[in-house]
C-alpha positions as CSV (number, residue, x, y, z in Angstrom):
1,X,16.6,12.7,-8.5
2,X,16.3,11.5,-5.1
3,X,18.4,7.9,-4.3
4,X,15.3,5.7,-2.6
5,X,17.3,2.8,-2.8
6,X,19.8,4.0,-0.9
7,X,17.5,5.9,2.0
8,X,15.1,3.3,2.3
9,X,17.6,0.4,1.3
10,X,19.1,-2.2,3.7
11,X,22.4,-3.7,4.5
12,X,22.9,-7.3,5.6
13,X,24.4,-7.6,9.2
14,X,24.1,-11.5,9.0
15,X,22.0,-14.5,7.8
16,X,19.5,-13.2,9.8
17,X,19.9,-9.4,10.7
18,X,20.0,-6.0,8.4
19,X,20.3,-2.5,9.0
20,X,18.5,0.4,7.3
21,X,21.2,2.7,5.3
22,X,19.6,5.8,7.3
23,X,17.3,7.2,9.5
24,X,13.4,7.2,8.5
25,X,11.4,10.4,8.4
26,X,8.4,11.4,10.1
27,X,5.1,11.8,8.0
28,X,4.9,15.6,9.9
29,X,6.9,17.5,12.1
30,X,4.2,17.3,15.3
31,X,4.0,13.1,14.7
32,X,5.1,11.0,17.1
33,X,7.1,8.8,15.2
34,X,8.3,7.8,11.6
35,X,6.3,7.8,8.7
36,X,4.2,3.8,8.7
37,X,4.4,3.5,5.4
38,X,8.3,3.5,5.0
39,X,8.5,1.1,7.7
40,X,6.4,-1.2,5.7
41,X,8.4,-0.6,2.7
42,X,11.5,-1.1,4.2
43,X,10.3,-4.7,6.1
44,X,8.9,-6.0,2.6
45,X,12.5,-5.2,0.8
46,X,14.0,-7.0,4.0
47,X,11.6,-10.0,3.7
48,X,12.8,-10.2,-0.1
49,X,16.6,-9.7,0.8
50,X,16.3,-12.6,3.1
51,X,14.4,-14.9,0.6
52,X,15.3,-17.2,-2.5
53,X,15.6,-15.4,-5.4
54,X,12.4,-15.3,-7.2
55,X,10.0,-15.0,-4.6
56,X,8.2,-11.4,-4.0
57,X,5.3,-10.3,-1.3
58,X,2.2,-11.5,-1.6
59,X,0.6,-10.5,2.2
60,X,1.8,-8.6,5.1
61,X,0.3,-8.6,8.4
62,X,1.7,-6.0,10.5
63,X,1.6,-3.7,14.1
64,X,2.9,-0.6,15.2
65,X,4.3,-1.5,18.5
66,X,6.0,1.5,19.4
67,X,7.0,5.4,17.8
68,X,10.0,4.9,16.2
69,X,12.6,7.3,16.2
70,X,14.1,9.5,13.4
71,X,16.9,9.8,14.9
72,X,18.5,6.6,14.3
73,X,18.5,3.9,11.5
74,X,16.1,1.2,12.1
75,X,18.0,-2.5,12.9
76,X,15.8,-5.3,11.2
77,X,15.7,-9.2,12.7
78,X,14.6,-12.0,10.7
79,X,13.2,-15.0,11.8
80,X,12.1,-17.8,8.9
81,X,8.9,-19.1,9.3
82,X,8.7,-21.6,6.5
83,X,10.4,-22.1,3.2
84,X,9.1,-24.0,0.8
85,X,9.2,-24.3,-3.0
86,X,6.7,-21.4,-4.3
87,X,5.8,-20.0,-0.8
88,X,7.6,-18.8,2.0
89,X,7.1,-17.0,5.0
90,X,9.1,-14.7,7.2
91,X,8.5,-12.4,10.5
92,X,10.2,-9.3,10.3
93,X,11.2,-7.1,13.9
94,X,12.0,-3.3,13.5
95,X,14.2,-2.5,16.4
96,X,15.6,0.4,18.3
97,X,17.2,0.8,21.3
98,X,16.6,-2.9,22.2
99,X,12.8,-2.5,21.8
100,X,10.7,-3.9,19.1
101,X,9.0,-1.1,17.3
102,X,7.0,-2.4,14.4
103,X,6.4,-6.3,13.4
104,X,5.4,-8.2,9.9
105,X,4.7,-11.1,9.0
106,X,5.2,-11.3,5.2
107,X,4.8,-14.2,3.1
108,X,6.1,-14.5,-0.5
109,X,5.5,-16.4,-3.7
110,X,6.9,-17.3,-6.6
111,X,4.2,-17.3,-8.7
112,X,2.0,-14.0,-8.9
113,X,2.3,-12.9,-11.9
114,X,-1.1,-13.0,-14.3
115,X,1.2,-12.1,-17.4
116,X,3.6,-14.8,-16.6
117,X,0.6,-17.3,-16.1
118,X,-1.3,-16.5,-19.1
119,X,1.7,-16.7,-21.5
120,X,2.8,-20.1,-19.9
121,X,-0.8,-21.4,-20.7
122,X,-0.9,-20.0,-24.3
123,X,2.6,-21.6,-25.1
124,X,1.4,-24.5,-23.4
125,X,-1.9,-24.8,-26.2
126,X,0.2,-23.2,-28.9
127,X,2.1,-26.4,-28.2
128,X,-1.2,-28.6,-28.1
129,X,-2.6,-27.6,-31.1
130,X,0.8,-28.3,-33.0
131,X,1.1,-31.7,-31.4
132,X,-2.7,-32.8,-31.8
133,X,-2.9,-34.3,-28.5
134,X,-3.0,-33.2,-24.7
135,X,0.0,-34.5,-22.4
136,X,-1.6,-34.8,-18.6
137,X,1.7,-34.9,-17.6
138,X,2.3,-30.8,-18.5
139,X,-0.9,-29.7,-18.2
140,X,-1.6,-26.3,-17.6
141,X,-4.3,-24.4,-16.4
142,X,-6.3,-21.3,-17.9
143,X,-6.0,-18.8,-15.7
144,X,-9.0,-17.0,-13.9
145,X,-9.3,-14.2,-11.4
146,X,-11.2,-11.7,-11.3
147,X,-11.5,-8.2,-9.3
148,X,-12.7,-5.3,-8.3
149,X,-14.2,-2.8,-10.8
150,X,-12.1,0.8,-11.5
151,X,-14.0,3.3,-9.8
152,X,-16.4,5.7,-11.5
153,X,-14.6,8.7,-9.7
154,X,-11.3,7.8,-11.4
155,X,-13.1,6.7,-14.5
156,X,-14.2,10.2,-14.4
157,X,-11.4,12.2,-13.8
158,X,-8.1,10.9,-15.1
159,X,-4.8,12.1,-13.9
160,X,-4.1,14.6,-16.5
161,X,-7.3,16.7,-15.6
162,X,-6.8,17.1,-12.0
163,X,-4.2,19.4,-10.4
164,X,-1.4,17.8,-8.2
165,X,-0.9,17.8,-5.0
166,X,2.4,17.6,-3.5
167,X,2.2,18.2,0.1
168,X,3.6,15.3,0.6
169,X,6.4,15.8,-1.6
170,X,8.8,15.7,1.4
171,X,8.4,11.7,1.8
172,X,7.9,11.7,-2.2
173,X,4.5,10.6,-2.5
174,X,2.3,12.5,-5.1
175,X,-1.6,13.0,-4.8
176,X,-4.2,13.9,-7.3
177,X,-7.8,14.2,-5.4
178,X,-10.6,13.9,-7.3
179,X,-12.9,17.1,-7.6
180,X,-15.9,14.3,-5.0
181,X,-12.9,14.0,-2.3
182,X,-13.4,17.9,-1.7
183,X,-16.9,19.3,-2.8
184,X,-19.9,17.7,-0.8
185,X,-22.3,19.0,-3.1
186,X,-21.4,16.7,-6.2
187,X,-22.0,13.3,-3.8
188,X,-25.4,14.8,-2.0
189,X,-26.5,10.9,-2.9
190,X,-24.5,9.8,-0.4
191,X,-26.6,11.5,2.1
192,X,-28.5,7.9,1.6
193,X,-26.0,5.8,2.1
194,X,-24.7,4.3,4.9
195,X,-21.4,6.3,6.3
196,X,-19.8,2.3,5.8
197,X,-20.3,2.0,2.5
198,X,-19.0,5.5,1.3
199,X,-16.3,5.0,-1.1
200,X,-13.6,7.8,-1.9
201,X,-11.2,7.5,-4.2
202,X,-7.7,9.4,-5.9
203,X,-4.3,9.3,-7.2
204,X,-1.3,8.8,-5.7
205,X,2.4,7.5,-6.9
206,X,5.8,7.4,-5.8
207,X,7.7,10.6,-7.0
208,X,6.8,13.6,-9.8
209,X,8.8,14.6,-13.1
210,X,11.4,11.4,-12.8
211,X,13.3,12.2,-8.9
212,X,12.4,8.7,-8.7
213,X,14.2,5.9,-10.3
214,X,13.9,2.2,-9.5
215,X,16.7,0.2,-10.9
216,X,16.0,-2.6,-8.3
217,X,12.6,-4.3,-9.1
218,X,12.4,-4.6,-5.2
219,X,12.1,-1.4,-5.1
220,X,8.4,-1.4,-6.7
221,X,7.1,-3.2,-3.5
222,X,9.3,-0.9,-1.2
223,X,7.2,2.2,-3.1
224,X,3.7,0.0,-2.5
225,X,4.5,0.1,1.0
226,X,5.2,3.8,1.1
227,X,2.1,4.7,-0.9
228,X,0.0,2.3,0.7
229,X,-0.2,4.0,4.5
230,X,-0.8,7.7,2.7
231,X,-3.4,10.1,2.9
232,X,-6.5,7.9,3.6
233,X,-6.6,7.6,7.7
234,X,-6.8,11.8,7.2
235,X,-10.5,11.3,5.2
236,X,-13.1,10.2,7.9
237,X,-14.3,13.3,8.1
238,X,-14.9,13.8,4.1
239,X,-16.3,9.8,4.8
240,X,-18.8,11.6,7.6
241,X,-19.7,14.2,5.3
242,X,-19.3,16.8,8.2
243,X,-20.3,20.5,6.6
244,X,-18.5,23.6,6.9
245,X,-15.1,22.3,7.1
246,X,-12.4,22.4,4.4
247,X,-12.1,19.0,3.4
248,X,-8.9,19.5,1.3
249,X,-7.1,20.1,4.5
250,X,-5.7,16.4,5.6
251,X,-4.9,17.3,8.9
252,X,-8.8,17.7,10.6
253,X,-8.5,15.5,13.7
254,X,-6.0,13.1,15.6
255,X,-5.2,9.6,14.1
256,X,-2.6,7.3,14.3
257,X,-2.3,3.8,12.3
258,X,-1.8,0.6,14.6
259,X,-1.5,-2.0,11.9
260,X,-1.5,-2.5,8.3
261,X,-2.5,-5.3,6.3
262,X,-1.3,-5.6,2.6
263,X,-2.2,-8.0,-0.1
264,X,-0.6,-8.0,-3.5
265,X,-2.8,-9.5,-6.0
266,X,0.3,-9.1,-9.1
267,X,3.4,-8.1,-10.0
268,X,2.0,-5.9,-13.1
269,X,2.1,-2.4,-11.5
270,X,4.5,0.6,-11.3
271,X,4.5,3.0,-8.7
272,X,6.3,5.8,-10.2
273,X,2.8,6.0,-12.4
274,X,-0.4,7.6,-11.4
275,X,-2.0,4.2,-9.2
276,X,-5.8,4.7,-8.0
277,X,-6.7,4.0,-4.6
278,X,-10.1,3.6,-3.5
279,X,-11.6,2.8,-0.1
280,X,-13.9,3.0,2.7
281,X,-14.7,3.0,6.1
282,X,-16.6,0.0,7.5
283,X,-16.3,0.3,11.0
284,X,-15.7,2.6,13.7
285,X,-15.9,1.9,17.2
286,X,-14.3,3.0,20.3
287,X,-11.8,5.6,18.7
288,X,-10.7,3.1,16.1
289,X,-11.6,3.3,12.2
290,X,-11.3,0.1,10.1
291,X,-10.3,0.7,6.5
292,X,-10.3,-1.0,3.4
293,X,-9.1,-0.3,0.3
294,X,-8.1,-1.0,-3.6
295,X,-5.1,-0.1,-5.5
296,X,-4.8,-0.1,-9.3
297,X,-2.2,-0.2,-11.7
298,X,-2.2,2.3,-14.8
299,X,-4.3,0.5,-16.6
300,X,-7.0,0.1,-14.2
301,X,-6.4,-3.3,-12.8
302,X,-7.0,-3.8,-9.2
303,X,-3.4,-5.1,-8.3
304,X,-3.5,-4.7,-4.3
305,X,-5.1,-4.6,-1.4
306,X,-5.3,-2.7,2.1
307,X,-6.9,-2.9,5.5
308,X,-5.9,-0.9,8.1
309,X,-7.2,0.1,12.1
310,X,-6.5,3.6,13.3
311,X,-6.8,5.2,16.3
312,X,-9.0,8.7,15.6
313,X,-10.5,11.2,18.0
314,X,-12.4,14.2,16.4
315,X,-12.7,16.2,19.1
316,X,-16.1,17.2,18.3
317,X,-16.6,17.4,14.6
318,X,-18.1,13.9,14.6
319,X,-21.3,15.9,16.5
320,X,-22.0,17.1,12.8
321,X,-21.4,13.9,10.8
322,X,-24.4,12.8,8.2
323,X,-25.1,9.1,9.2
């Protein structure tokens, strides 16, 4: 069983600084830097370390300034932005050697919780219906939402049919890929449709056979961050449909993240459990690839968001795509 909460956890320096409890990794050894998607886990666990209790991510808006080094521990400053009674807001510096290396803005909430919500308003008409007689005064409202639908790739291939995939197994993150991810032939309809609205999707989730506990509910939004930033940057070319190319292999051409955008729709997921992610590529222009995706919970529920901008150069394959 491998300790995440203590090599991703933070200390706190002061009101207003922490320090990671050890160094980050890198995502491979020829990257540049650490891995993005610790460094987004690890600012979201400091946003909620320096918050009221209560309050948990709802958004983060953030940039990859600079590499940052796996060498060192990462020291994290906090500056409050607001704090108010069910939202607050917080911008978050990664720093090393005096430099700023990543930056989030990350606002919380106290209320994002559907399950909560929708057993507050059934109390609340369990209580009308025994009293005879609304009270304006503790009025509650039904809640609504709504979101996007499971995908028919995941719908079609659950978890315990597809092999896994643990080349990743290094930064703990777990993939299954759907048999459409690899194998052209069984999506020839996308041949006629547009290269932005091609949609891939698969598995992914924080761990395999228990080596990862989480004791600290934190923790779930630290293992969001580290999923969120995986795998998907890697599949422009599956996106392009380029031919002849082995589109199980993630590493095909150059790209880099510079920012990542997270939106957490509930608190009703676990990431130690099979999530599906599903996304696409709507823009690409001057070496950078815009991204947007979908993450569900176990159950199918789209629980959180993700936009991202990469910088990618193909070095030729993109002379083959199908647009």
């Amino acid at each position: 069983m491998k300790d995440v909460e203590y090599s991703l956890g933070v200390k706190q320096i002061s009101e207003t600084k922490f320090q990671g409890n050890a160094p980050l990794s890198k995502p491979h050894p020829s990257s540049r830097g650490v891995y993005g998607g610790n460094l987004a886990g690890q600012a979201l666990l400091v946003a909620i370390r320096s918050s009221p209790k209560g309050f948990t991510p709802h958004a983060l808006h953030s940039f990859f300034v600079k590499a940052t080094s796996p060498d060192s521990v990462v020291d994290w400053e906090v500056q409050v932005i607001s704090q108010g009674n069910n939202f607050c807001n917080r911008l978050v510096k990664a720093i090393q050697d005096g430099e700023i290396k990543y930056i989030a803005n990350i606002s919380l909430t106290r209320k994002n919780s559907n399950k909560d919500a929708t057993e507050k308003y059934l109390n609340y008409r369990k209580r009308i219906e025994e009293q005879g007689e609304e009270d304006d005064e503790t009025h509650v409202q039904k809640p609504f939402g709504f979101g996007t639908p499971y995908p028919k790739w995941l719908k079609d291939s659950p978890p315990e049919s597809l092999n896994l995939d643990d080349r990743s197994k290094e930064r703990l993150i777990y993939h299954k890929i759907t048999p459409e991810m690899v194998h052209l032939d069984k999506t020839e309809n996308e041949n006629e449709i547009a290269p932005s609205e091609r949609k891939l999707s698969f598995y992914v989730k924080w761990g395999n056979d228990g080596e990862v506990e989480i004791k600290d509910p934190a923790f779930q939004y630290v293992g969001l961050g580290v999923l969120s930033d995986s795998y998907f940057l890697t599949r422009l070319a599956r996106i392009l449909r380029i031919p002849d190319i082995n589109h199980f292999n993630t590493i095909l051409y150059f790209s880099l993240s510079l920012d990542h955008i997270m939106y957490f729709h509930d608190t009703d997921f676990d990431v130690t459990q099979w999530m599906g992610f599903s996304f696409k590529n709507v823009r690409f222009a001057n070496n950078r690839a815009l991204l947007e995706g979908e993450m569900y919970n176990e159950k199918g529920v789209h629980v959180a968001s993700i936009i991202q901008e990469g910088l990618v150069h193909f070095n030729g394959i993109e002379e083959r795509a199908k647009l």
